[in-house]
C-alpha positions as CSV (number, residue, x, y, z in Angstrom):
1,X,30.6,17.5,20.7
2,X,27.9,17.8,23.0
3,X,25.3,14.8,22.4
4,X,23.5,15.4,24.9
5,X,22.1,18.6,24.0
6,X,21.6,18.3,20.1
7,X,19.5,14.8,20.8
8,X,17.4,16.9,23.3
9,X,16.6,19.0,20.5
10,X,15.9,16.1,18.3
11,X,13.2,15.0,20.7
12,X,11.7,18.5,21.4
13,X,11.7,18.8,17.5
14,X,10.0,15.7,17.3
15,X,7.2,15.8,19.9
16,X,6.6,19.0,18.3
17,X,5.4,17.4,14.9
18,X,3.3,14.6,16.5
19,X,1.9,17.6,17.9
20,X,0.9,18.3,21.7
21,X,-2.2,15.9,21.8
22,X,-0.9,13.1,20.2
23,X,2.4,13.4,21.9
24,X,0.7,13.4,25.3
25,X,-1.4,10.3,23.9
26,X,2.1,8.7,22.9
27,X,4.0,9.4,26.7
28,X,1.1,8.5,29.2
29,X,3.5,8.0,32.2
30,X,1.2,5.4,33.8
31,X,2.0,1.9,33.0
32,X,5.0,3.0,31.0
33,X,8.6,0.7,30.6
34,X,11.6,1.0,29.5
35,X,12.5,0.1,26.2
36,X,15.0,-2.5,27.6
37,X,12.7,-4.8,28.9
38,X,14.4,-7.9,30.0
39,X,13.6,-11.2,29.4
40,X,15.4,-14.4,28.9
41,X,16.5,-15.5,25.7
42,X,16.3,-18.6,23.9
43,X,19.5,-20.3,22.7
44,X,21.3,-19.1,19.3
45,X,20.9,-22.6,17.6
46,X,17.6,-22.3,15.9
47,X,19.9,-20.6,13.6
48,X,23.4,-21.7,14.4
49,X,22.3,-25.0,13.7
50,X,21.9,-24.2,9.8
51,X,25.0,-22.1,9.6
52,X,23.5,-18.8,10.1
53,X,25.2,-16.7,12.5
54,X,22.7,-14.2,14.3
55,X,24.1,-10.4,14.3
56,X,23.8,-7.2,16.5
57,X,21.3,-5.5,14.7
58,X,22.2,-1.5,14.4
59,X,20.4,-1.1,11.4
60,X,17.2,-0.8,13.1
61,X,13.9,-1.9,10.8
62,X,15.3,-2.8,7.9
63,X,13.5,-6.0,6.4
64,X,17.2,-7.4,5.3
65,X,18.2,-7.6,8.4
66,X,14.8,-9.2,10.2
67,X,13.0,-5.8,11.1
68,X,12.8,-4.8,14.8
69,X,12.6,-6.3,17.7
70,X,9.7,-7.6,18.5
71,X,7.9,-7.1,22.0
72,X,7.9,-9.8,24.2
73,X,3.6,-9.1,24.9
74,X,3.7,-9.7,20.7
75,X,5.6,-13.0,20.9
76,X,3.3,-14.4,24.1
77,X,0.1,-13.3,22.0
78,X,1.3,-15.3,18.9
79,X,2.2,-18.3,20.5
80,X,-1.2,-18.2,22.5
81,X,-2.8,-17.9,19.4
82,X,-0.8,-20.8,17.6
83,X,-3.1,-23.1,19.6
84,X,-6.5,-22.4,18.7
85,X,-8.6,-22.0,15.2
86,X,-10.9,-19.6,14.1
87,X,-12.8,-18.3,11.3
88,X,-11.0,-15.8,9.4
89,X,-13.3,-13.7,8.2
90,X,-14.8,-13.2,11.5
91,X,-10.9,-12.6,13.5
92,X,-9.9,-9.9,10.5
93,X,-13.7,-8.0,11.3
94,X,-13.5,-8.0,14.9
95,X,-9.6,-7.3,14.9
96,X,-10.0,-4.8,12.4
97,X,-13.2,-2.8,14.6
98,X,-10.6,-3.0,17.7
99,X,-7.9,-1.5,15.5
100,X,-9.9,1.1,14.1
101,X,-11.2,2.4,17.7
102,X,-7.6,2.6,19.2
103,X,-6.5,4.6,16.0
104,X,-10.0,6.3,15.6
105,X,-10.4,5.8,12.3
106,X,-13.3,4.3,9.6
107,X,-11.7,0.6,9.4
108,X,-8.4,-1.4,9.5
109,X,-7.2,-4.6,8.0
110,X,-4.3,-6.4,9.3
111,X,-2.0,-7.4,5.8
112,X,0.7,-9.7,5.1
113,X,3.2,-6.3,5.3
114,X,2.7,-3.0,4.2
115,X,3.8,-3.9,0.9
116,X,0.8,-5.9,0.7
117,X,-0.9,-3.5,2.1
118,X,-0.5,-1.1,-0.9
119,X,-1.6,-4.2,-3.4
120,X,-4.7,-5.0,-1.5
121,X,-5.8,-1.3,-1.5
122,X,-4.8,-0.9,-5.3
123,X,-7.4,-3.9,-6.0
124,X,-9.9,-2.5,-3.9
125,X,-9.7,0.8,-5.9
126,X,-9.2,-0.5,-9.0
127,X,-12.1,-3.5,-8.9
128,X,-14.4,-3.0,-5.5
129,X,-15.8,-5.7,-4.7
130,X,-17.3,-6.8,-7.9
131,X,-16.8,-10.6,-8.3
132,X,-15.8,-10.4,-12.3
133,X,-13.5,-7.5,-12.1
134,X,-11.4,-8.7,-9.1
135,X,-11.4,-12.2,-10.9
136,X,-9.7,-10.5,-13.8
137,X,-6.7,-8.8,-12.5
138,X,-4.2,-8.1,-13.6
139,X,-6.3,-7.3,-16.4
140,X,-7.1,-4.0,-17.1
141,X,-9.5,-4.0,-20.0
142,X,-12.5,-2.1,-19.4
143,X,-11.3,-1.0,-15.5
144,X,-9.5,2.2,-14.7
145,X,-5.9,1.2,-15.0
146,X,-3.9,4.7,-13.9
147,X,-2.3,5.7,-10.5
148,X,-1.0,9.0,-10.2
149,X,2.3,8.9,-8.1
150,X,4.1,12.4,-7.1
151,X,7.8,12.4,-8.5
152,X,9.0,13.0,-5.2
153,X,7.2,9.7,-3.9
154,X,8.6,7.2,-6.5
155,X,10.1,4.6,-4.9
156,X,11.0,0.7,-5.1
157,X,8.0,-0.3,-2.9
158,X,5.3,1.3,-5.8
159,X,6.2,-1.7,-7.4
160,X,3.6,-3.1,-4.7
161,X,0.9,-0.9,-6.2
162,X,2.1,-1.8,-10.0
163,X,2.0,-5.4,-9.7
164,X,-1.5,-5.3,-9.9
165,X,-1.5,-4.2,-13.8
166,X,-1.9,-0.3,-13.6
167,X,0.1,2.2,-15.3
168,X,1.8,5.0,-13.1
169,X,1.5,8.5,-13.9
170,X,4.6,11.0,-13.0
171,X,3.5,14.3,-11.8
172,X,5.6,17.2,-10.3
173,X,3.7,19.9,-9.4
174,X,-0.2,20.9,-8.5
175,X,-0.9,22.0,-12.5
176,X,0.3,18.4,-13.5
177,X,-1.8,16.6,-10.9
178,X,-4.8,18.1,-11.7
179,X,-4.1,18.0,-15.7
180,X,-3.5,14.0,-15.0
181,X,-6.6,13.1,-13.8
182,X,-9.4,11.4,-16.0
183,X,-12.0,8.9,-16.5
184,X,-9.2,6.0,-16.0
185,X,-7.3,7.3,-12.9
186,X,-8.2,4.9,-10.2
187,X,-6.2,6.2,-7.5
188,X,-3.5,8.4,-6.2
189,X,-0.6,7.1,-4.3
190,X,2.3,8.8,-2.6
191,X,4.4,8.5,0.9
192,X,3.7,9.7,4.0
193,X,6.0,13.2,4.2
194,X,5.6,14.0,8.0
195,X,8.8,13.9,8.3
196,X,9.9,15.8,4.9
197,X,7.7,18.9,5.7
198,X,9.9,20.4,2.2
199,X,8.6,17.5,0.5
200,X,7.5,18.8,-3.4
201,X,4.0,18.4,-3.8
202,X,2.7,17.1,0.1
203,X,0.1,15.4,0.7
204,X,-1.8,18.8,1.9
205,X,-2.1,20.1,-1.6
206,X,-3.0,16.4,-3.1
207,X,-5.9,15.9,-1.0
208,X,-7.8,18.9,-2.1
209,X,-7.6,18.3,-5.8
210,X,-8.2,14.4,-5.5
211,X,-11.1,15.0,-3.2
212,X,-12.5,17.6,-5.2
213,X,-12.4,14.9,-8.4
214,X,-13.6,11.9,-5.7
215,X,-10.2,10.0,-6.4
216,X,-8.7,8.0,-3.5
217,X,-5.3,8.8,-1.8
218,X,-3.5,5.9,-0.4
219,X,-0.3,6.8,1.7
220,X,2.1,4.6,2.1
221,X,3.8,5.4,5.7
222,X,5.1,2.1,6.7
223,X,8.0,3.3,8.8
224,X,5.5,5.8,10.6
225,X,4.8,5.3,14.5
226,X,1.3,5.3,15.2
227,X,-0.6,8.4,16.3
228,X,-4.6,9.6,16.6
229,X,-5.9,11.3,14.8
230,X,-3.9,10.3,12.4
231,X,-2.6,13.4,10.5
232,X,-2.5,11.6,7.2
233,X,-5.9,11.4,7.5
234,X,-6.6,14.2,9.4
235,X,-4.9,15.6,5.5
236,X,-7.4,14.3,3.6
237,X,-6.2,10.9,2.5
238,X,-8.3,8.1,1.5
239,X,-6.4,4.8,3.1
240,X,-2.8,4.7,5.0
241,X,-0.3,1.9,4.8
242,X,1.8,0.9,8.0
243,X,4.4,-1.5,8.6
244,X,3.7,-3.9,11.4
245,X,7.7,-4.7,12.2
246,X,9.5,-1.2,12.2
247,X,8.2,1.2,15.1
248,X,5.3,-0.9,16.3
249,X,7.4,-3.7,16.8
250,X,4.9,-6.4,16.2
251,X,5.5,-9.6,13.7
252,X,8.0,-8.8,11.2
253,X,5.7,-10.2,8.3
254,X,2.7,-8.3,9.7
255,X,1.3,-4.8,8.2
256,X,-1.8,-2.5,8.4
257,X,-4.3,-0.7,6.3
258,X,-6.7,1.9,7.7
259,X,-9.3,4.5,6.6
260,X,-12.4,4.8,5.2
261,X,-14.6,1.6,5.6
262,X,-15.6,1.2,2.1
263,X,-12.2,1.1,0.8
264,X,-10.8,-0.9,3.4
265,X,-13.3,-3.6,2.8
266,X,-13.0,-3.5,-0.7
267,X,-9.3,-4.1,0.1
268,X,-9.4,-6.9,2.6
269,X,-11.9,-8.8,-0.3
270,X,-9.3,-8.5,-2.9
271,X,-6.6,-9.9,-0.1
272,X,-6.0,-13.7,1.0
273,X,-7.6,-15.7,2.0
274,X,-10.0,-15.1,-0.6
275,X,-9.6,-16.1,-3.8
276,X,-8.6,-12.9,-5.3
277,X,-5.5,-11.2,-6.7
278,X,-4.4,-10.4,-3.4
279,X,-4.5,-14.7,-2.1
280,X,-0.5,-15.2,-2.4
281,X,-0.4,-12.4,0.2
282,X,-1.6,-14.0,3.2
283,X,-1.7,-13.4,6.7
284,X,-2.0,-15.9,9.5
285,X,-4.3,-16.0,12.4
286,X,-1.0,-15.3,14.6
287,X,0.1,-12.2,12.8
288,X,-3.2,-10.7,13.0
289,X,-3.1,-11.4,16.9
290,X,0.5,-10.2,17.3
291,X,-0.5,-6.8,14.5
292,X,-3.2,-6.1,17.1
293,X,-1.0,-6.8,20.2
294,X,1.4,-4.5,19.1
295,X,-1.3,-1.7,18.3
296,X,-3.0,-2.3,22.3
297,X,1.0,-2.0,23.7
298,X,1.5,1.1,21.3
299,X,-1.3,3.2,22.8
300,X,-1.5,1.0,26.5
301,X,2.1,0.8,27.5
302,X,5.7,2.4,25.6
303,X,6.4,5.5,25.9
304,X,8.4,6.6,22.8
305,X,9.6,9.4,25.1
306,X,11.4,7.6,27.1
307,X,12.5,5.4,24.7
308,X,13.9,8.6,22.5
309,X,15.8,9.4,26.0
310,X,17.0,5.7,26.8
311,X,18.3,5.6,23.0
312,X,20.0,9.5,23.6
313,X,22.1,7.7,26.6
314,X,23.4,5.2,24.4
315,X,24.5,7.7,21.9
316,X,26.4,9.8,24.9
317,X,27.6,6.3,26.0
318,X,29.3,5.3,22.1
319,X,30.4,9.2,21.3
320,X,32.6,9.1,24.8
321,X,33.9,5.5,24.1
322,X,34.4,6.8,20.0
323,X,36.0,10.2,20.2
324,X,38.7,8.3,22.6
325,X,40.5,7.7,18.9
326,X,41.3,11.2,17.2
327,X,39.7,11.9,14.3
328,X,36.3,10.8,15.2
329,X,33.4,12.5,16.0
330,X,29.7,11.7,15.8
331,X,26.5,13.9,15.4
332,X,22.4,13.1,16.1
333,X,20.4,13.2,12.4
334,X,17.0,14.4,13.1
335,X,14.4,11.7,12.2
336,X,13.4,11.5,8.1
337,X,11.1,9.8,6.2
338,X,12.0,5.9,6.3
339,X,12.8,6.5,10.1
340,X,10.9,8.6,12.5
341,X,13.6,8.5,15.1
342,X,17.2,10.5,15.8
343,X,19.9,8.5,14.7
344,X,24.0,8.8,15.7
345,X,25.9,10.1,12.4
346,X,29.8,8.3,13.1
347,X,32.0,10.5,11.1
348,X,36.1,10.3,10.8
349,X,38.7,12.1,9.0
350,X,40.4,9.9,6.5
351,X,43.5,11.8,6.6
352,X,43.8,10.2,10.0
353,X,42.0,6.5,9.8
354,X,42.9,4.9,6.8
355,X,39.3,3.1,6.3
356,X,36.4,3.5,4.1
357,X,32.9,3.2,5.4
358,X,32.6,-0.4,3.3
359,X,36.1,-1.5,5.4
360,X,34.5,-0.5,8.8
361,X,31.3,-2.2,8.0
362,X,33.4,-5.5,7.1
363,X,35.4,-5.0,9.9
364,X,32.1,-4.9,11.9
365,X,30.3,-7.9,9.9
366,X,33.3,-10.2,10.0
367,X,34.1,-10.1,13.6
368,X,33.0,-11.5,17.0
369,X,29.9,-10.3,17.8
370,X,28.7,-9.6,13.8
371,X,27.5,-6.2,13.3
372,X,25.3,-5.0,10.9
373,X,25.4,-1.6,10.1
374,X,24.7,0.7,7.2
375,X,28.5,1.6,7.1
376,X,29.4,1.1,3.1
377,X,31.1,2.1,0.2
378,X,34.0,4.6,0.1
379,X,33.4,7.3,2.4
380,X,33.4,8.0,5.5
381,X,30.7,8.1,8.1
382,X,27.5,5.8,8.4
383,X,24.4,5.9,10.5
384,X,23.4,3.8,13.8
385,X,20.2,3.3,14.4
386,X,18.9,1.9,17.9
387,X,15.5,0.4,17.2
388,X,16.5,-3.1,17.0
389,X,19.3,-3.4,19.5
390,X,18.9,-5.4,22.9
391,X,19.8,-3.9,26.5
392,X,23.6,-3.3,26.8
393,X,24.6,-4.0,23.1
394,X,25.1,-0.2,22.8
395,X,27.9,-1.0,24.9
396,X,29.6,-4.0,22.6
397,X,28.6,-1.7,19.4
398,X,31.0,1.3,21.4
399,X,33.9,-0.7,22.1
400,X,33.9,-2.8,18.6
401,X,33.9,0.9,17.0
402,X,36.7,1.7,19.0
403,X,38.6,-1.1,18.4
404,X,38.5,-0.4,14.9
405,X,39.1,3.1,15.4
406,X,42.0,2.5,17.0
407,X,43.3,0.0,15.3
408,X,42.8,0.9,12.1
409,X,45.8,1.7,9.5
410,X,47.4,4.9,8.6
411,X,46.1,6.4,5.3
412,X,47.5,4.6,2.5
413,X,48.0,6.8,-1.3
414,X,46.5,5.8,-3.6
415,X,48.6,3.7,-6.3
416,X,48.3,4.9,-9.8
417,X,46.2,2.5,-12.9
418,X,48.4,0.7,-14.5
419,X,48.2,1.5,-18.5
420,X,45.3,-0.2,-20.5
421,X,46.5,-2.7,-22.6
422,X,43.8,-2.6,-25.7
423,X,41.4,0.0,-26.6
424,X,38.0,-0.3,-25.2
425,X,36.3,2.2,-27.0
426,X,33.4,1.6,-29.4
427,X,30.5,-0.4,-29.2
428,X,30.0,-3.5,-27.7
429,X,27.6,-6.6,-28.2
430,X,27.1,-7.9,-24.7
431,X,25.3,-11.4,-24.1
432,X,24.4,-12.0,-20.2
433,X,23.8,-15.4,-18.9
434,X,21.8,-15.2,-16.0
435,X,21.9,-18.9,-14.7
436,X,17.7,-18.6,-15.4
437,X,17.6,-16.5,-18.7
438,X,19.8,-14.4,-21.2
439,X,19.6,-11.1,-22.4
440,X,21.4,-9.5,-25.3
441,X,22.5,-5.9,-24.2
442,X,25.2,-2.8,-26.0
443,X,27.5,-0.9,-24.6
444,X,28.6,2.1,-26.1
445,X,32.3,2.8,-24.6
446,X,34.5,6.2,-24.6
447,X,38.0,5.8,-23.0
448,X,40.5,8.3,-21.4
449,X,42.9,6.7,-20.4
450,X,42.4,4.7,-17.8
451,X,38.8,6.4,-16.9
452,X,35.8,4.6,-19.0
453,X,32.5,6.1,-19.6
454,X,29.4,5.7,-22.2
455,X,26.0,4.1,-22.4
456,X,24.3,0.8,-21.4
457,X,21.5,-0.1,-23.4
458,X,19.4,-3.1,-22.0
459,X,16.2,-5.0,-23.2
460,X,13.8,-2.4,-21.3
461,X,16.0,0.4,-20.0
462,X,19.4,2.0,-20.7
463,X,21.2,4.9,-18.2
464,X,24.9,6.2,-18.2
465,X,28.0,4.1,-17.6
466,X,31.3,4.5,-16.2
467,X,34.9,2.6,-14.5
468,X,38.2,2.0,-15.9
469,X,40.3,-0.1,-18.1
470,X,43.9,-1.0,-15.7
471,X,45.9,-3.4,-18.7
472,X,43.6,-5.9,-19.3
473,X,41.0,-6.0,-16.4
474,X,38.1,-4.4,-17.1
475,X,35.7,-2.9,-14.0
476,X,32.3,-1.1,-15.4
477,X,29.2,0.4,-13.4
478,X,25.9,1.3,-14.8
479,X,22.7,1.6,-13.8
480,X,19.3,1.8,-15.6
481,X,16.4,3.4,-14.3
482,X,13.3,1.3,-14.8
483,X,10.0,2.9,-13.0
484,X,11.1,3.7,-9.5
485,X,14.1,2.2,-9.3
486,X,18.0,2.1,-10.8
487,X,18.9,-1.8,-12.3
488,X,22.5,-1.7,-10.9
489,X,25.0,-3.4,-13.1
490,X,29.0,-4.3,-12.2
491,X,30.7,-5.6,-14.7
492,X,34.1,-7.0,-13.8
493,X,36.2,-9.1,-16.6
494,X,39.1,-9.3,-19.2
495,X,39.6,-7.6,-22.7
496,X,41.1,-9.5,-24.9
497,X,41.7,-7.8,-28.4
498,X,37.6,-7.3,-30.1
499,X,36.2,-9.5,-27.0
500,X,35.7,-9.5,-23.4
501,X,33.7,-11.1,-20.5
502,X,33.6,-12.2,-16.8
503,X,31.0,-11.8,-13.8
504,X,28.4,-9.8,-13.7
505,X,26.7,-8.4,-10.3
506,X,23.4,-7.1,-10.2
507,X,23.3,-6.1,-6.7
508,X,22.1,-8.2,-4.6
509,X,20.7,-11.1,-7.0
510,X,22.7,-14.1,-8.3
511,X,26.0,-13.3,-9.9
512,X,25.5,-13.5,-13.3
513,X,28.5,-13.9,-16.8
514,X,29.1,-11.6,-19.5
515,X,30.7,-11.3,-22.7
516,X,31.2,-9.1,-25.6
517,X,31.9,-9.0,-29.1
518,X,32.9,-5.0,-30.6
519,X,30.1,-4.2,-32.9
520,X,31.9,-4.2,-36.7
521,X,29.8,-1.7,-38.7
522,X,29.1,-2.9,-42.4
């Protein structure tokens, strides 16, 4: 394929949403550098030294795997201000006014994240600035305890905006919004969709009805790069959310909040270091340097054009080294919500590579250098992102790939399940030891054959289940929505007659046990 081309449309497609203005903003020529600036590196072993293997990093921003890279101005601004002290409240104001002018908006805060971010502006919406209310929270009594959230924005960071005691309100369309809102609706949250521009219910038709009713819209667009005006804003939204790790590349713990003055106050009082629901959250004088540090380089010196165009020559660089093994073949993804950047799609035909995307990601993990990707589970292609990778590890990435490409075995059938060897079928009373609590849940099991499927029924949520039976090992998968997110269950055992048990894994917190008793009706 040519690469070349398609990630030349990728960029033209995306300087075309920034729009001209901000785009020219974003590539001033004067000043500008590469994205692989050099500089020396300081030895492995302030990891290596507690077992912990540092990794190539082609996952790009993800918090998982550390966030991105951050700039080497960020890192000299941090450690300059390590060695000084001064008064908080007075470093947040005047960081906050220098913020605000390079992004030309009302007021900024620099927060502990964006997650914390969307906390701090839910207390400032919910209780101002008024001493009693924001000393009460989470209690709602007597304070408007609703957020309106579009269906299409749910997602496992709104749990930021929950924490702080309100109740979320689901709506799908305009008719829905505008039927939601009431004397206890606080605020309306959603994520930024500049990059989803068939997003249902944008932020374009929010802002009108929550403006016309005087409700706040907070947007959280952490993985956004930074732009002026700001078109969230420019949309009609109250306060915007930002990550200060991802794009921006400042400290990885860092985050920002902009918009209108008011609520950005009311925000930073409800935040740490005050006293307030928001003090666990707190941000140190060297984040707030490096937060602003990163903003100043943002608008002063990258140039995410060239960037875009050092990142499409690796992609030519991997697809050549790549497509050497038959059967693979790679694509640019335009840039999405989650990450505003083209990313190199690594597709093969299992007919001819006998790997899943999980076994290339192992394969990738496990071997010298470790690389991270997003390769897993059974299929076959995964996604490389570029943000977080160094000068010339584009290169060890292509001829790792290759090697596994190459090396990889021929496609293996499938063997066939061997025969069950009891009847699972019925319903089950399941008791889960979680090292630090138990919880008593029911599964309700259909078999056919070897294929399982039924219900899971938990303390607070219950959703669909399904695996198989093969003689007497039993291998089940569930998941429960809760809020925004699916409780993932894997339950891996032995049935033995009317009981069965083993581990349970729920994703990626401690492995938990499990057994079950068949429910004997009276």
């Amino acid at each position: 394929m040519n690469t070349r081309a398609k990630t030349k449309t990728t960029r033209r497609g995306w300087l075309q949403a920034g729009g001209a203005a901000s785009a020219a903003a974003l590539m001033s020529a004067a000043g500008a550098a590469p994205v692989s600036e050099i500089h020396e590196e300081p030895p492995k072993d302030v990891y290596t030294h507690l077992g912990v293997e540092p990794f190539i990093n082609c996952t790009a921003t993800v918090t998982t795997n550390g966030g991105s890279r951050t700039l080497p101005e960020v890192i000299k601004a941090i450690h300059d201000a390590s060695h000084y002290h001064v008064n908080m409240d007075e470093l947040q104001e005047a960081a906050g006014k220098r913020i605000a002018k390079l992004l030309q908006v009302e007021h900024a805060m620099v927060s502990s994240g964006a997650a914390a971010a969307l906390a701090h502006a839910t207390a400032g919406c919910v209780a101002g600035t008024d001493p009693e209310r924001m000393q009460q929270l989470p209690d709602m009594t007597g304070l408007k305890n609703e957020v309106i959230i579009p269906k299409s924005s749910r997602n496992g960071y709104d749990y930021a905006v929950r924490m702080v005691g309100v109740t979320i309100i689901e709506v799908s369309t305009a008719e829905e919004l505008k039927a939601a809102i009431n004397s206890r609706t606080a605020m309306i949250a959603m994520l930024g969709d500049r990059f989803t521009p068939s997003v249902e219910l944008p932020l374009k038709e929010v802002s009108p009805i929550a403006n016309q009713a005087g409700i706040p819209v907070l947007v959280d667009s952490a993985a956004d790069y930074l732009m002026t005006p700001n078109p969230y804003i420019a949309q009609g939204a109250s306060l915007v959310a930002y990550s200060g790790g991802k794009i921006s590349r400042g400290p990885q713990g860092g985050g920002l909040l902009v918009g209108k003055e008011e609520l950005v106050r009311a925000a930073f009082a409800n935040s740490a270091h005050h006293h307030a629901f928001g003090r666990p959250m707190k941000v140190s004088k060297e984040e707030i340097i490096g937060v602003l540090t990163a903003v100043e380089t943002f608008f002063g010196r990258r140039d995410l054009q060239q960037e875009y165009s050092e990142w499409e020559g690796w992609y030519d660089y991997i697809t050549r080294e790549i497509t050497k093994v038959d059967g693979v073949s790679t694509r640019v993804a335009e840039p999405e919500r989650g990450g505003p950047f083209p990313v190199l799609m690594v597709e093969w035909d299992q007919a001819k590579i006998g790997l899943t995307a999980g076994e290339v990601g192992d394969l990738l993990m496990n071997g010298k250098p470790a690389i991270a990707t997003h390769a897993s589970g059974g299929g076959s292609s995964f996604r490389l992102r570029p943000v977080a990778l160094k000068p010339n590890e584009y290169r060890m990435v292509a001829e790792r790939l290759h090697s596994v490409f190459r090396n990889a075995p021929k496609p293996r059938p499938k063997a066939p399940l061997k025969s069950p060897s009891g009847d699972i079928a019925g319903r089950w009373d399941v008791h889960l030891d979680f090292g630090v609590g138990e919880a008593d849940h029911q599964l309700f099991l259909d078999a056919d054959g070897n294929n399982v499927t039924g219900a899971h029924i938990g303390v607070i949520a219950e959703g669909r289940l399904r695996g198989t039976l093969e003689e007497d090992t039993v291998r089940l998968s569930s998941s429960l929505p809760y809020e925004s997110v699916g409780l993932g269950y894997r339950f891996e055992g032995t049935l033995s007659g009317d009981r069965m048990g083993g581990l349970l894994n729920p994703g990626t917190l401690p492995l938990a046990t499990w057994e079950a008793k068949r429910h004997r009706y009276a």
